[in-house]
C-alpha positions in Angstrom: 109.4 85.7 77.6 110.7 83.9 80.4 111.4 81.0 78.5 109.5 77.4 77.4 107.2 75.8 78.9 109.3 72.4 78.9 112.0 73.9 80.8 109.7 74.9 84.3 108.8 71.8 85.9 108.5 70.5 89.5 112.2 71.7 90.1 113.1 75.1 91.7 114.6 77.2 88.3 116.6 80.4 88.6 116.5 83.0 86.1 117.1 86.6 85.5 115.0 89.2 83.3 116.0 93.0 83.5 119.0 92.6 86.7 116.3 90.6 88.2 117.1 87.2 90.0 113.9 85.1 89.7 112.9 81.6 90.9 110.5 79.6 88.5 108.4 76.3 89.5 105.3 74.8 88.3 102.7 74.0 91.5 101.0 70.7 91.4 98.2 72.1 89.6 100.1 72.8 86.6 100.1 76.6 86.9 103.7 78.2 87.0 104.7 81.0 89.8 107.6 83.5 89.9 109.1 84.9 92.7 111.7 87.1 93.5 114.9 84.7 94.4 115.9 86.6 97.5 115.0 85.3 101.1 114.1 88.3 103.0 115.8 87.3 106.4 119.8 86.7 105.2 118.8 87.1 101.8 120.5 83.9 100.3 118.3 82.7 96.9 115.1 81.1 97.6 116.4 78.8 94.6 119.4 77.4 97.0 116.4 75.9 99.3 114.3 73.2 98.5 110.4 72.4 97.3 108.3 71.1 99.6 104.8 70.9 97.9 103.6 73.9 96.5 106.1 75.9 98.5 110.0 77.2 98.7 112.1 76.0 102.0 114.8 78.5 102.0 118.1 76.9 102.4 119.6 79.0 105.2 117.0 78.8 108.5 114.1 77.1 106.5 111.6 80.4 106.3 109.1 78.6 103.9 107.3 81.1 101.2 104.5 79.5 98.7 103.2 80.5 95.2 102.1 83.9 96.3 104.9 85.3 97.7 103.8 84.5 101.5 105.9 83.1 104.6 104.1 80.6 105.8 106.5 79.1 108.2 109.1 80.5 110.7 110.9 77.8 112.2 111.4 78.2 115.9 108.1 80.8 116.1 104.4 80.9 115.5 104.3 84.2 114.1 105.5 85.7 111.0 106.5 89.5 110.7 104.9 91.4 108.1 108.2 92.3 105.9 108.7 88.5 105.4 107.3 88.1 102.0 109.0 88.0 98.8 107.7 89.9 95.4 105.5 87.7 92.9 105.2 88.3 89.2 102.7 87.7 87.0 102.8 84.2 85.1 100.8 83.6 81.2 101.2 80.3 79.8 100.3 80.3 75.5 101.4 78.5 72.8 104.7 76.6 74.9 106.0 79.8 75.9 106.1 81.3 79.6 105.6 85.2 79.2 106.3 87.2 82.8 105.4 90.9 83.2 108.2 92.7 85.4 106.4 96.2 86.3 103.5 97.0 88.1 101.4 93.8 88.8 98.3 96.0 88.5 99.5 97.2 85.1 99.8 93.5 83.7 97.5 93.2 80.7 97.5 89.7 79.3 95.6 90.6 75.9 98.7 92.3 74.9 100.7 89.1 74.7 101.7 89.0 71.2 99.8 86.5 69.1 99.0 85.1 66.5 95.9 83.7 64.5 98.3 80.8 62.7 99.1 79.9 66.0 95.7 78.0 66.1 95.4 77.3 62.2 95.8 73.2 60.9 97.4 74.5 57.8 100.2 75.9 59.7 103.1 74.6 61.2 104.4 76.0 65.1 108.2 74.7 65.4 109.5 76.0 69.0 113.3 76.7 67.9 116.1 77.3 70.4 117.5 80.1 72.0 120.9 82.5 71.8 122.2 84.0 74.6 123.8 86.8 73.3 126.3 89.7 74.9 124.8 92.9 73.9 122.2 95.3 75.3 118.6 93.8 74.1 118.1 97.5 71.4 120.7 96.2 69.7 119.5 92.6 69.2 116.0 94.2 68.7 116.6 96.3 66.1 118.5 94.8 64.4 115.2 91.9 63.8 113.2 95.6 62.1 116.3 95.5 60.0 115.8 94.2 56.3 119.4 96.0 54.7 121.7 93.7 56.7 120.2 90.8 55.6 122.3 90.6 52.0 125.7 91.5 54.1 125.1 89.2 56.8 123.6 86.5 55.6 124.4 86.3 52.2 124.3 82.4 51.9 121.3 81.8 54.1 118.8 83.7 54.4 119.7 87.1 51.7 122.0 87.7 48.6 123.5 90.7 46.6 120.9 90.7 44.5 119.2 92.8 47.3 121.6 95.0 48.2 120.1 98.1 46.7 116.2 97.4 46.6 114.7 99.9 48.3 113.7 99.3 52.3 109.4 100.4 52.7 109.2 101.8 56.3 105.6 102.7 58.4 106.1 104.0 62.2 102.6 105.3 62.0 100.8 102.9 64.2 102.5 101.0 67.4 104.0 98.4 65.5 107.4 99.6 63.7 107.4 97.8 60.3 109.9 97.9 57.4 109.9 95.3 54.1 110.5 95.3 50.8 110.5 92.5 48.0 113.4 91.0 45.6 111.4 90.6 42.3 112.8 88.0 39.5 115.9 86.9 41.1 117.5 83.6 42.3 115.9 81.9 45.3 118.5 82.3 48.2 120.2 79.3 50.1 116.9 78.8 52.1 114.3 78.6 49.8 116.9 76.5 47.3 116.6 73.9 50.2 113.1 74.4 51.0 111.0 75.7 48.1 112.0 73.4 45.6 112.3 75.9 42.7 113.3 75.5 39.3 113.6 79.0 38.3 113.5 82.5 39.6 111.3 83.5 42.2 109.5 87.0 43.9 110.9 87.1 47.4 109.8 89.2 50.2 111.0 90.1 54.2 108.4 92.0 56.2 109.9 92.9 59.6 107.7 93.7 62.1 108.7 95.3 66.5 106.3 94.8 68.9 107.4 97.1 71.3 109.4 96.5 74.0 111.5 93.6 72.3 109.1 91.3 70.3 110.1 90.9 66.2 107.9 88.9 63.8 109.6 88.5 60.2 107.6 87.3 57.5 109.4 86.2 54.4 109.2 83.8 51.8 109.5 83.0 47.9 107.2 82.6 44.8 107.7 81.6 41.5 108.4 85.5 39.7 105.8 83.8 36.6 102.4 83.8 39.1 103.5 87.7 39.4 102.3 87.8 42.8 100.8 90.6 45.2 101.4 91.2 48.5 98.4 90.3 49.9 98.6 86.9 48.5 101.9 86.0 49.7 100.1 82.5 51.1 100.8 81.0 47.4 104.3 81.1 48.0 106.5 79.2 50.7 105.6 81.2 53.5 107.5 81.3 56.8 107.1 83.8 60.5 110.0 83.8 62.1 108.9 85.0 65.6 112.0 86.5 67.9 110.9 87.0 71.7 113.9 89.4 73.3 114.0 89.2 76.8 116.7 92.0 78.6 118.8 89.7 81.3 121.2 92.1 81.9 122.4 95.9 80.9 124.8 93.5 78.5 123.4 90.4 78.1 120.1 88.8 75.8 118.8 86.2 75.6 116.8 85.9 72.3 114.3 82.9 72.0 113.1 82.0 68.7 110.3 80.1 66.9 108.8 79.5 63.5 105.6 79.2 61.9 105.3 77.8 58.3 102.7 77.3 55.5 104.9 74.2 54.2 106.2 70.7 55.2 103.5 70.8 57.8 103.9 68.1 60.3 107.5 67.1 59.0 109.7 67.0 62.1 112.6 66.1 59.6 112.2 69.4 58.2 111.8 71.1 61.0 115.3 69.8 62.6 117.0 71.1 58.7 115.1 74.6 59.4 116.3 74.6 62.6 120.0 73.5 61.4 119.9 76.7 58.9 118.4 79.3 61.4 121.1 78.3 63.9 123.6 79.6 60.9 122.0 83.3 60.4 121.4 83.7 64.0 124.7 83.0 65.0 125.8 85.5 62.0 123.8 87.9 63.6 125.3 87.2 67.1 129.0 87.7 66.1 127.4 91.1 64.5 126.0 92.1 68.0 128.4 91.1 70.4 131.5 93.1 68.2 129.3 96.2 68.0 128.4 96.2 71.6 132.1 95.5 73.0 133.0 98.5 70.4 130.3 100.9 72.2 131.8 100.2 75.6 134.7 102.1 74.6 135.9 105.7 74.3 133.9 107.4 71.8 135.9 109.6 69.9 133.0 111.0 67.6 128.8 110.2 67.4 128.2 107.2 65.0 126.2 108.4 61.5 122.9 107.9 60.5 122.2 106.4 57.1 118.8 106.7 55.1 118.6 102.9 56.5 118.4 103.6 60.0 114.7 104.9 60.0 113.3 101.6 61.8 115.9 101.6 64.1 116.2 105.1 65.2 112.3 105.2 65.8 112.4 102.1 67.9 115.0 103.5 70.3 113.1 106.9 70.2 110.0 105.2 71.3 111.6 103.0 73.7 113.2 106.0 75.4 109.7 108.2 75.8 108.4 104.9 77.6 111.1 104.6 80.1 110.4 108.5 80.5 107.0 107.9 80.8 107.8 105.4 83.6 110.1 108.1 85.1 107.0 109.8 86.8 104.0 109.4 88.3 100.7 111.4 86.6 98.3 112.2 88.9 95.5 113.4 86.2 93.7 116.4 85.7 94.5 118.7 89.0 91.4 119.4 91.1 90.9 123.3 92.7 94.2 123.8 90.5 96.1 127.4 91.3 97.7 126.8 87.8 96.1 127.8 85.0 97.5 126.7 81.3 95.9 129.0 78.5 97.9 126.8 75.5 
């Protein structure tokens, strides 16, 4: 994610995704462009120059570049040499949210955009949330969202309580989304769902955490009253919430994480949208004091490996995965060999 849609206007905006300096601006028709935020001749940041229509003046000797990545203009010559260009990424606009692919262009697959079908569904309720900046590497901030077990330690008034501590965590790595959940029957409804579910009594809750590979996280929890003796499948009864995190890498040591909500309740009430919102910021910043001790503690000498508990599953499959993709990106495969002198027999 490159960030909302509110915050790319007509203005020149700078960003940076994976060590990459970008600059963001929506052309007059609406559609937004990327470029790389480097002028090719003296190399100061596009984003230091100025917009003139549908194009970036660079700031230094005026070398004009539009939404494509093209010079169009070299003051003081009719011709323009072939290295003066700047890189272009590829721009989807859904739901409020700006997503950017940074590899390949020609590998840029816009069906595999997360999404959702509640998205478009008048008995739901999209609230865009906010955004923490964060200072730790992006694994840690992602796995810790396929991470029910901290939720009881970390957020103990908010969003979990002891009464989860030792309810067992259900984890699947079978298909490409890493899931892990597990539900809280016949116990107290926790600080959230106090505020929000208006219960009287005890209630079933449930968190299903969901990865999207790289750094997407969907958690899906909520409450029922324990009496309807609910199933999974019909978790819709209940006070239902997504709580959609989009990761996006800034630096080797820096995230930012934006976040969102769907909900099957209090649709259309702002008011309690802003109280959500108001609670969220709590566990989130819980979760960033987490983050930002254990990454400052993994910049230092390592005197022994860190242990693995039975809790770690999620996590250590994510990283796994994540690894065997940056492998994969390592090389190039040129497919089956043609008039091949090598023969494999296994």
């Amino acid at each position: 994610m490159a960030g909302w849609s509110k915050n790319f206007g007509q203005d020149l905006t700078a960003i940076e995704i994976t060590g990459q300096k970008l600059v963001l601006f929506r052309e007059n028709t609406g559609s937004v462009k990327a470029l790389e935020d480097r002028c090719p001749h003296r190399l100061l940041p596009l984003s230091m120059g100025k917009r003139i229509g549908d194009t970036i003046q660079c700031g230094y000797h005026g070398m004009t570049f539009n939404g494509s990545g093209q010079c169009v203009r070299v003051p003081g010559q009719n011709n323009t040499p072939k290295s003066a260009y700047v890189q272009t990424f590829p721009i989807e606009e859904r739901y409020g949210v700006v997503w950017i692919w940074m590899g390949d262009p020609d590998h840029a697959n816009p069906s595999s955009i997360f999404d959702l079908p509640e998205f478009s569904d008048s008995d739901w309720h999209t609230h865009h949330g906010g955004e923490l900046h964060i200072k730790s590497n992006y694994l840690n901030v992602a796995e810790n969202l396929v991470d029910p077990a901290h939720v009881s330690f970390v957020h103990p008034t908010t969003l979990g309580s002891a009464a989860s501590e030792n309810v067992p965590v259900h984890v699947s790595t079978n298909g490409p989304v890493i899931s892990a959940w597990r539900w809280i029957r016949n116990s107290a409804p926790v600080g959230f769902f106090q505020k929000f579910g208006g219960f009287s009594g005890n209630v079933d809750r449930w968190h299903y955490y969901d990865l999207h590979l790289p750094s997407t996280a969907m958690i899906d929890f909520g409450s029922i009253d324990t009496a309807l003796n609910c199933r999974e499948e019909h978790r819709n009864r209940g006070v239902r919430i997504f709580a959609l995190h989009f990761v996006t890498p800034v630096t080797e040591e820096y995230t930012i994480d934006y976040w969102m909500h769907l909900r099957n309740t209090a649709v259309g009430d702002e008011i309690a949208s802003e109280q959500m919102d108001s609670m969220f910021q709590v566990a989130f910043c819980e979760d960033k004091a987490i983050l930002e001790a254990v990454h400052e503690q993994e910049k230092r000498p390592q005197k022994r490996r860190p242990i693995r508990i039975a809790i770690d599953k999620a996590p250590s499959v994510y990283r796994k995965r994540i690894r065997d993709l940056i492998a994969a990106e390592s090389t190039e495969d040129l497919g089956e060999p043609v008039d091949a002198v090598f023969i494999q027999h296994d």
